[in-house]
N, C-alpha and C positions, 0 to 999 in steps of 0.2 A: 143945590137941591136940598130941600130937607125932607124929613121924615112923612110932610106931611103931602109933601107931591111924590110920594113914590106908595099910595096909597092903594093905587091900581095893583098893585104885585102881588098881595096877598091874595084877593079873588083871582088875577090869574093863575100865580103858582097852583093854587086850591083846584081849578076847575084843570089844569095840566096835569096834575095828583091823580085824580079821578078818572080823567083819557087814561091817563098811562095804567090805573088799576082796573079800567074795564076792558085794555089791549093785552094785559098780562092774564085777566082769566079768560078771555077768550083763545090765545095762545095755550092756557093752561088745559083747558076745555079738550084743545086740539089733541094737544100731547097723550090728556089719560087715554081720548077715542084711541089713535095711534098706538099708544103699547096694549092695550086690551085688543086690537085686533092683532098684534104682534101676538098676545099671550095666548090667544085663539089658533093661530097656524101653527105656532109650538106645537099644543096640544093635538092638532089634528098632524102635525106632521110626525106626531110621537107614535099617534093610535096607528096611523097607516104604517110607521116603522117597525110596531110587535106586530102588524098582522101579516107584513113579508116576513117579519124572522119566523113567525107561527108557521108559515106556509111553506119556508125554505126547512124550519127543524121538519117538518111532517114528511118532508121529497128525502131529507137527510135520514130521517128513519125510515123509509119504506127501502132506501138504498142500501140502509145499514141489514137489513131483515134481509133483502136478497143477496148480498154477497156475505154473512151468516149463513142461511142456506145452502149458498154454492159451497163454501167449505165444508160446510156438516157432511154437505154429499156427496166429498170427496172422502173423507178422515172415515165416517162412520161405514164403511164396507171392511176395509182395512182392517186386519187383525189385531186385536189388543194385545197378544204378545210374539216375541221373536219379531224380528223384522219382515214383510210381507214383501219379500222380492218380486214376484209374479205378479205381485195384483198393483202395487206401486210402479210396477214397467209398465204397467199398460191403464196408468190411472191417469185423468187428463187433469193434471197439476194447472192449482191457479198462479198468479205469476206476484213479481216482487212487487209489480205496480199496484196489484190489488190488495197486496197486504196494505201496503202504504195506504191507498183509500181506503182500506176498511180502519185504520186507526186514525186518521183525519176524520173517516164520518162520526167515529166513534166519541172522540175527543170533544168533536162540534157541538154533538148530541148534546154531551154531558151526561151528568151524575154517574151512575152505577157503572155504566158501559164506558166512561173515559177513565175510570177506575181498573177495568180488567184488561183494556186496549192492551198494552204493553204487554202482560202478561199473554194474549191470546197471539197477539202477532210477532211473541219471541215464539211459539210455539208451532207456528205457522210457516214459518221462516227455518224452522229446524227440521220441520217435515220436508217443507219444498227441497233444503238443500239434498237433504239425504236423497229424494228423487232425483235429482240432478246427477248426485254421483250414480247412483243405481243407473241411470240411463245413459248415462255417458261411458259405461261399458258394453263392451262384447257379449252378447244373450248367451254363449258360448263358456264364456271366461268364469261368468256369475260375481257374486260381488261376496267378499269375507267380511264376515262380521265377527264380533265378539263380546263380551255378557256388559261391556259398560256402553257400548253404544246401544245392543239391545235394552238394557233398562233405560236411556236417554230417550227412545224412541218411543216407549211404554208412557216415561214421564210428558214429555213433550208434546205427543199424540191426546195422553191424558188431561194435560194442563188447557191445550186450544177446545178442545171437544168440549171440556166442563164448562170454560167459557161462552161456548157459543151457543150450547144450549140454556144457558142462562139467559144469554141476550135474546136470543130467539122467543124461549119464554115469556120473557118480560114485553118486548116490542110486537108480539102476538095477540097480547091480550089488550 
């Protein structure tokens, strides 16, 4: 064979070149279509992702506002100073599981209200105990106190209270 019988190879390789580059942009063709509708459901599975978290924060604060409420109106009847034995016996206390949800919705929320969580539901948690013990006596016996539990109760009553009307404020308006 010489060079000059293998003359066919160059228009074939040539027009094989040309299949193979108009199989590759049409492949290529395919591919941009392909991720541009890939980068379309992103986009749409993003938008429909804020507007359940929007719709879950919005159920999350209307939950946070009402059990705020429910503690304001328990705490705010309650005397601000001395311990209120009477009114504490016969005050319908919220429970540990709702402190707990009120500082998960709080946390969930964010900003300013996952900021004072802790602070309102150590405050909360100091109130319920003391009902606790208050009511797990004899109405008879009465329960003893003394001036550093009475200021812990001032503080503690004081600390959830400020808190909650903070929150209530804010999530009110």
């Amino acid at each position: 064979m010489t060079i000059d019988g293998l003359g066919w190879i160059l228009p074939v390789s040539a027009a094989v070149q040309a299949i193979a580059t108009v199989v590759l942009v049409v492949i290529t063709a395919r591919y941009v279509r392909l991720t541009r509708q890939i980068v379309e459901t992103g986009r749409q599975q993003l938008s429909d992702a804020r507007a359940i978290l929007e719709a879950q924060t919005g159920v999350g604060r209307a939950r946070l506002l009402a059990l705020a409420k429910r503690f304001l109106d328990t705490l705010e009847p309650l005397a601000d100073r001395g311990i209120p034995q009477e009114q504490l016996r016969r005050s319908a206390m919220w429970s540990q599981g709702e402190e707990q949800r009120f500082f998960e919705l709080a946390t969930s929320v964010g900003g300013p209200f996952a900021e004072k969580a802790s602070e309102i539901a150590a405050g909360l948690a100091w109130v319920r105990q003391l009902h606790s013990r208050i009511t797990s006596l004899s109405e008879n016996l009465g329960y003893g106190t003394d001036q550093k539990e009475e200021l812990a109760y001032v503080e503690n009553r004081g600390r959830a209270l400020n808190g909650l009307r903070s929150v209530v404020q804010v999530l009110a308006s």
